[in-house]
C-alpha positions as CSV (number, residue, x, y, z in Angstrom):
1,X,6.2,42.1,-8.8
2,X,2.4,41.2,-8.1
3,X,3.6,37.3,-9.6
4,X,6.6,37.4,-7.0
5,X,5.0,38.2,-4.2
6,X,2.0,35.4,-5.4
7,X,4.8,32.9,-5.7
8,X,6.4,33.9,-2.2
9,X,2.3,33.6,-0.7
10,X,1.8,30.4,-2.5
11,X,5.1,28.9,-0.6
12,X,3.8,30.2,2.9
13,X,0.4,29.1,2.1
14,X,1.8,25.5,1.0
15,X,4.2,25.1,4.4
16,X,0.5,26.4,6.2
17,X,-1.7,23.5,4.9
18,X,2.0,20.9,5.2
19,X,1.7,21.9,8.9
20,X,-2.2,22.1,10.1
21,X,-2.3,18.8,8.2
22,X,0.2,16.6,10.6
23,X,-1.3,18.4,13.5
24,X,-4.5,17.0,12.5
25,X,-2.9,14.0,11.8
26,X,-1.4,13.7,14.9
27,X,-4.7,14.5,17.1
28,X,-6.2,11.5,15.0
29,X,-3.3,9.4,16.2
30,X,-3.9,10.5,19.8
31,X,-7.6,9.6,19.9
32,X,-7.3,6.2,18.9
33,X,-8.6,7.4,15.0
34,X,-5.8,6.1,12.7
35,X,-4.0,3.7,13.0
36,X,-0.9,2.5,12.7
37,X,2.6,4.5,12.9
38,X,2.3,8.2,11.6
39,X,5.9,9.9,11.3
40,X,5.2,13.6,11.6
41,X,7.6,16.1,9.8
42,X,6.4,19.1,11.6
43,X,9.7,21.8,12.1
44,X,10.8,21.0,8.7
45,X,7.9,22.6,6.1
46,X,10.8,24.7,4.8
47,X,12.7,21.8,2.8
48,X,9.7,19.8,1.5
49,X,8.4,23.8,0.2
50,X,11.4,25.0,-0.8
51,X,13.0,22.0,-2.5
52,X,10.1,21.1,-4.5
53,X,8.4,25.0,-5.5
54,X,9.2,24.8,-8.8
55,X,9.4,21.6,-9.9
56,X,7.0,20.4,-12.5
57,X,4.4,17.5,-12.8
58,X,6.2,15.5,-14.8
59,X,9.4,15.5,-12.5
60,X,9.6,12.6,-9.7
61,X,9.8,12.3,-5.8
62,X,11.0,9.3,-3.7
63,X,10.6,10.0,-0.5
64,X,10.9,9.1,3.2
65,X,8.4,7.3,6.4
66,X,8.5,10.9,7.6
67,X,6.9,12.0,3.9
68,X,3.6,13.9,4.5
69,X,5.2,17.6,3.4
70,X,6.5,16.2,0.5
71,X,3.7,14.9,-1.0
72,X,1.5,17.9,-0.1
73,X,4.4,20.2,-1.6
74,X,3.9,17.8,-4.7
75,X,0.2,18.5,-5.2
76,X,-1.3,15.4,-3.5
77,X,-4.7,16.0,-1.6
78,X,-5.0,16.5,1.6
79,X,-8.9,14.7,1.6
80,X,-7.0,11.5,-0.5
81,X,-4.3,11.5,1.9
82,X,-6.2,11.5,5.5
83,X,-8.2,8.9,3.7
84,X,-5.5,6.8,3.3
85,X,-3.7,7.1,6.8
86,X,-7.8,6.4,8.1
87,X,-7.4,2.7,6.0
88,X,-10.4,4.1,3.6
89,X,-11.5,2.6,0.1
90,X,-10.9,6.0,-1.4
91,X,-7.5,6.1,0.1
92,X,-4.6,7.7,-2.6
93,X,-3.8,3.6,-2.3
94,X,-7.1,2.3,-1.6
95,X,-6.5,2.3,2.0
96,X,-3.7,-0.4,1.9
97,X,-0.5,1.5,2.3
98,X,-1.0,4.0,5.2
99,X,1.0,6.8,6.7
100,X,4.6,5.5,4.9
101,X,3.4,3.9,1.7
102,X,1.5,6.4,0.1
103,X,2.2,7.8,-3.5
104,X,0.5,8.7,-6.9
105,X,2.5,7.9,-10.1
106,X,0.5,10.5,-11.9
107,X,1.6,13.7,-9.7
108,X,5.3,12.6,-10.0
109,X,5.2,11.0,-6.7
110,X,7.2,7.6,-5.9
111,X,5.1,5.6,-3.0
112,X,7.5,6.9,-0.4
113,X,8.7,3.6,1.8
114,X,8.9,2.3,5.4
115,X,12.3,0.5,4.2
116,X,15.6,3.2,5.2
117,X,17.6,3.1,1.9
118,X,15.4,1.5,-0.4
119,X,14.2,4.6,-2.4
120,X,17.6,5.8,-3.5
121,X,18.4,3.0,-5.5
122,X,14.7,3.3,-7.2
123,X,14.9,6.7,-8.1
124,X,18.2,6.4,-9.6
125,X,16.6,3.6,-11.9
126,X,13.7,7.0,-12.5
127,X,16.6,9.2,-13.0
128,X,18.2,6.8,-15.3
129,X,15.5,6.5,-17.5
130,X,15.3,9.9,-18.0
131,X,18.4,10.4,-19.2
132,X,18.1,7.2,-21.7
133,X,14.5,8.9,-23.1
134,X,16.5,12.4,-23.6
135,X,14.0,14.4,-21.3
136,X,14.9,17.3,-19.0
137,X,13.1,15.7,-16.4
138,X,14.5,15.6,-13.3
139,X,14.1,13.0,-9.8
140,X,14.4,14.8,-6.3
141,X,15.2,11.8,-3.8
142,X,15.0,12.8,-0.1
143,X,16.5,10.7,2.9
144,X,17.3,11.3,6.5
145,X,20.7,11.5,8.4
146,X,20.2,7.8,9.6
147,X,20.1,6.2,6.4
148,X,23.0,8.7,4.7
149,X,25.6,5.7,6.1
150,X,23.6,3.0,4.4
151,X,25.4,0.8,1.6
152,X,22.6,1.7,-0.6
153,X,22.5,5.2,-0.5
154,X,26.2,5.2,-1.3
155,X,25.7,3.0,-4.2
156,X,22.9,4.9,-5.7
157,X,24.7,8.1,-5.3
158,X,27.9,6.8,-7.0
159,X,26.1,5.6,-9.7
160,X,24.0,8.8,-10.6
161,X,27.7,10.3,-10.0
162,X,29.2,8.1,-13.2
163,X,26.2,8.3,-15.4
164,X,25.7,12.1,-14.7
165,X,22.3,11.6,-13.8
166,X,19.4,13.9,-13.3
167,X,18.7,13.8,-9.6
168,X,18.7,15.7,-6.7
169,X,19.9,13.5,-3.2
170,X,18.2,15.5,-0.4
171,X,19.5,15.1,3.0
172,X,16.7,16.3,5.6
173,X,19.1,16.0,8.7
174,X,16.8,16.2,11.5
175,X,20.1,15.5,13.9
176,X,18.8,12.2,14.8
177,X,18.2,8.5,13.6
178,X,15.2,7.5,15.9
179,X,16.8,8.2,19.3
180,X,20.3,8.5,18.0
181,X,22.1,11.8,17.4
182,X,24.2,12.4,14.4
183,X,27.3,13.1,16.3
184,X,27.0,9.3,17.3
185,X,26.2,7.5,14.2
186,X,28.3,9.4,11.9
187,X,32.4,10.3,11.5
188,X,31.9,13.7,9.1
189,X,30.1,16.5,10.5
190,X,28.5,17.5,6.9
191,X,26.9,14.4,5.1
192,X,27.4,16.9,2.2
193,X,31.2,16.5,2.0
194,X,30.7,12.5,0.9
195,X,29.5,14.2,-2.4
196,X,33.3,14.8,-3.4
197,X,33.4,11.3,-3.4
198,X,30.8,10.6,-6.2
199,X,32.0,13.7,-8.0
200,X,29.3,16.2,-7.9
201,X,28.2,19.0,-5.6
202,X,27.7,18.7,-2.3
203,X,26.0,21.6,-0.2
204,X,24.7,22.6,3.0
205,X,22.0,24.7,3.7
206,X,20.0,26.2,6.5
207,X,16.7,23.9,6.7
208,X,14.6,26.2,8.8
209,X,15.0,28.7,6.1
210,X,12.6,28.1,3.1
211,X,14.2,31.0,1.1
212,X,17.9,29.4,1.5
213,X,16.6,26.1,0.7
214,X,14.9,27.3,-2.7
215,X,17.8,29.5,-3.9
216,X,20.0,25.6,-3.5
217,X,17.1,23.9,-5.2
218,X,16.6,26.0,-7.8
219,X,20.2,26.2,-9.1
220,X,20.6,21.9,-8.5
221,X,17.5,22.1,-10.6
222,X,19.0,24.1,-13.2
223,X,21.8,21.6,-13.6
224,X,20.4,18.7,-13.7
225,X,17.5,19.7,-16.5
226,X,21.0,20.9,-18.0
227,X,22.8,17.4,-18.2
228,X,24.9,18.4,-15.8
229,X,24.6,15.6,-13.0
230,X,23.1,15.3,-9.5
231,X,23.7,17.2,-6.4
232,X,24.5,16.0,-2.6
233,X,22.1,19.2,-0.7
234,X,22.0,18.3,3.1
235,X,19.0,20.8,4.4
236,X,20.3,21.1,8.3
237,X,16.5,20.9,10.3
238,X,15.2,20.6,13.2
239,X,12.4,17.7,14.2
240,X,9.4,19.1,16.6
241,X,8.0,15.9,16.9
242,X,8.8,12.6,18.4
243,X,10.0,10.0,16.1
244,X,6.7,8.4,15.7
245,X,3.3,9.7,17.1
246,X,3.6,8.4,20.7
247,X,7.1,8.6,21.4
248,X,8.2,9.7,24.9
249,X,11.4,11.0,23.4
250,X,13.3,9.9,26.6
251,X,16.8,10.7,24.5
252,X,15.8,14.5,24.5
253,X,15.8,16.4,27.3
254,X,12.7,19.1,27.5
255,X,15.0,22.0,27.1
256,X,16.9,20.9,23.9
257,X,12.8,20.3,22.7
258,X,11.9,23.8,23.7
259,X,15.6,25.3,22.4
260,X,14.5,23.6,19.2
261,X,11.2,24.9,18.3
262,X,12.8,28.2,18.7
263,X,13.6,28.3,15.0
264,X,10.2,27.3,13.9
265,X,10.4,27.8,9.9
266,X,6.9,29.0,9.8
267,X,7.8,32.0,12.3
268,X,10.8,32.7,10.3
269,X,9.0,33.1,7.1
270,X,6.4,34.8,8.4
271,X,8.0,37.1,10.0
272,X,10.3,38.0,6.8
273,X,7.4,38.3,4.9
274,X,5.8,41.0,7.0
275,X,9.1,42.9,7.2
276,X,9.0,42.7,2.9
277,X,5.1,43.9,3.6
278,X,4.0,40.9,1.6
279,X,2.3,39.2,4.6
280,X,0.2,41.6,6.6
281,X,-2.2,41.0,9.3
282,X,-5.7,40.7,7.2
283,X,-3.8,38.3,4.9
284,X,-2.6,36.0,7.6
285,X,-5.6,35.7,9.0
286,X,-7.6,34.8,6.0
287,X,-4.9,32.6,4.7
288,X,-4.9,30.6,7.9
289,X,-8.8,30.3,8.8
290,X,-9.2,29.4,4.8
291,X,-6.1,26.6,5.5
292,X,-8.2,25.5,8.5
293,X,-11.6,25.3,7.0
294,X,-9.7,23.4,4.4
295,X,-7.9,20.8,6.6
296,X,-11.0,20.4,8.6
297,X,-13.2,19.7,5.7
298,X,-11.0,17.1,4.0
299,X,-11.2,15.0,7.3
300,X,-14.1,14.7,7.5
301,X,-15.2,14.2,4.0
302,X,-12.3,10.9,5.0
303,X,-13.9,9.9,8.0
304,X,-17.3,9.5,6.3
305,X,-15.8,7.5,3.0
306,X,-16.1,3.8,3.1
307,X,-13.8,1.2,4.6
308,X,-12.7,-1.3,1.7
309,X,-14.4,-4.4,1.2
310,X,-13.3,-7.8,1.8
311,X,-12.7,-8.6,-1.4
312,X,-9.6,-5.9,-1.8
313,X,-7.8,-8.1,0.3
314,X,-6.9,-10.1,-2.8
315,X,-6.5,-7.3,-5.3
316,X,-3.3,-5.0,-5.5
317,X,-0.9,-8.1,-4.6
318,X,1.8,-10.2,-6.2
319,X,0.6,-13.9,-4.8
């Protein structure tokens, strides 16, 4: 019981750090501190946490331009993260791929991509090799509701569907592409359903709810280390933020924004966990200053690391 309710902890504190990170993040953006775009995935802790819990280090991600959570859920530091959305030397890629190119081979972690589409097809080709070295490794690719109706996504996913492969296609449907809702850019009301077509699972599941999400993931898991073939999971969640930092989000009106953060997965969590008597006051308190001091202290420690030097601009490229 005491290794439950450490698990259940670890989760909360894990969707904690996802979120004080962005809205750190996001007060750099606002100050003129970073630069460049910076997609925040605040409102939607619960599927990078619950999706990715209990995978292991040698399993994959390929992520998304909105792909902060997952990488923290993955084990990547926040320090070596703000570092690399600041344009720093020390950077998790040396400064040079910002907000939506950052990864780290070593913790499993695909550099997630700017490019709607592209990383299905890659971690297919991850998932694929998998299979052809016998390991029970398996590749979780996540994606929005925009790019579910690209041609590459529907490639990828028919493929892993022929070859059996061991991945896991993770739709975070946020409801909208940019500015444009689901119910315009898409015929089916579940993306899930497509998975008939590629003949494997396909299932829906509450996105706000990092339990729900975590029961899916573990059994899609299960199956896949099994041989057994990929899975379609479309987490249905809910976007706080503007598309990018800066958006005046002129397609939403204030009361869908406010109707929205109503189901805030970090309330929901919480306030399950105090009903179990998990979470109590004392422990939410600590949890969230030590979080904080955390967050706080790995910015800074990026602010004061060095910018890279002028020769870097040749290394780290194909020509």
């Amino acid at each position: 019981m005491a290794e439950e309710k450490e698990k259940i902890l670890g989760m909360y504190n894990t969707m904690l750090r996802i979120r004080r990170f962005e809205e750190k993040a996001g007060s750099a953006v606002a100050e003129g501190v970073m630069p460049g775009f910076v997609h925040l995935s605040i409102g939607q802790e619960a599927v990078a946490v619950g999706m990715m819990h209990d995978l292991r280090r040698d399993d994959f991600i390929s992520s998304t331009h909105r792909g902060h959570g997952e990488l923290i859920a993955k084990g990547m530091a926040p320090k070596d993260m703000f570092a690399e959305l600041l344009g720093k030397a020390t950077g998790v890629c040396r400064g040079k791929g910002g907000s939506m190119h950052l990864g780290d081979l070593s913790l499993g972690v695909y550099p997630n991509n700017g490019i709607l589409g592209s990383a299905a097809p890659i971690a297919v080709g991850s998932a694929l090799a998998m299979k052809m070295r016998g390991t029970d490794q398996v590749h979780v690719c996540f994606f929005g509701d925009g790019q579910a109706n690209l041609g590459s996504v529907h490639e990828a996913m028919n493929f892993a569907g022929v070859h059996k492969l061991p991945i896991l296609f993770v739709c975070e449907n946020n409801q909208y592409a940019v500015s444009v809702p689901q119910s315009k850019s898409t015929a089916v009301e579940d993306v899930a359903d497509r998975a008939a077509g590629y003949g494997f699972p396909g299932l829906v599941v509450d996105g706000q709810d990092v339990t729900a999400v975590y029961e899916v993931a573990q059994e899609a898991i299960k199956r896949a280390r099994a041989g057994e073939g990929p899975s379609l999971i479309e987490c249905k969640t809910l976007r706080f933020r503007g598309h990018y930092e800066g958006d005046t989000e002129s397609y939403r009106s204030p009361e869908e924004i406010e109707q929205v953060r109503q189901r805030d997965p970090l309330d929901l969590f919480e306030k399950r966990l105090r009903e179990l008597g998990i979470l109590t006051d004392e422990i939410a308190q600590e949890m969230s200053a030590q979080v904080g001091r955390e967050i706080e202290k790995a910015y800074a420690a990026a602010q004061a690391d060095p910018m890279p030097s002028l020769e870097e601009v040749t290394t780290d490229v194909f020509a």
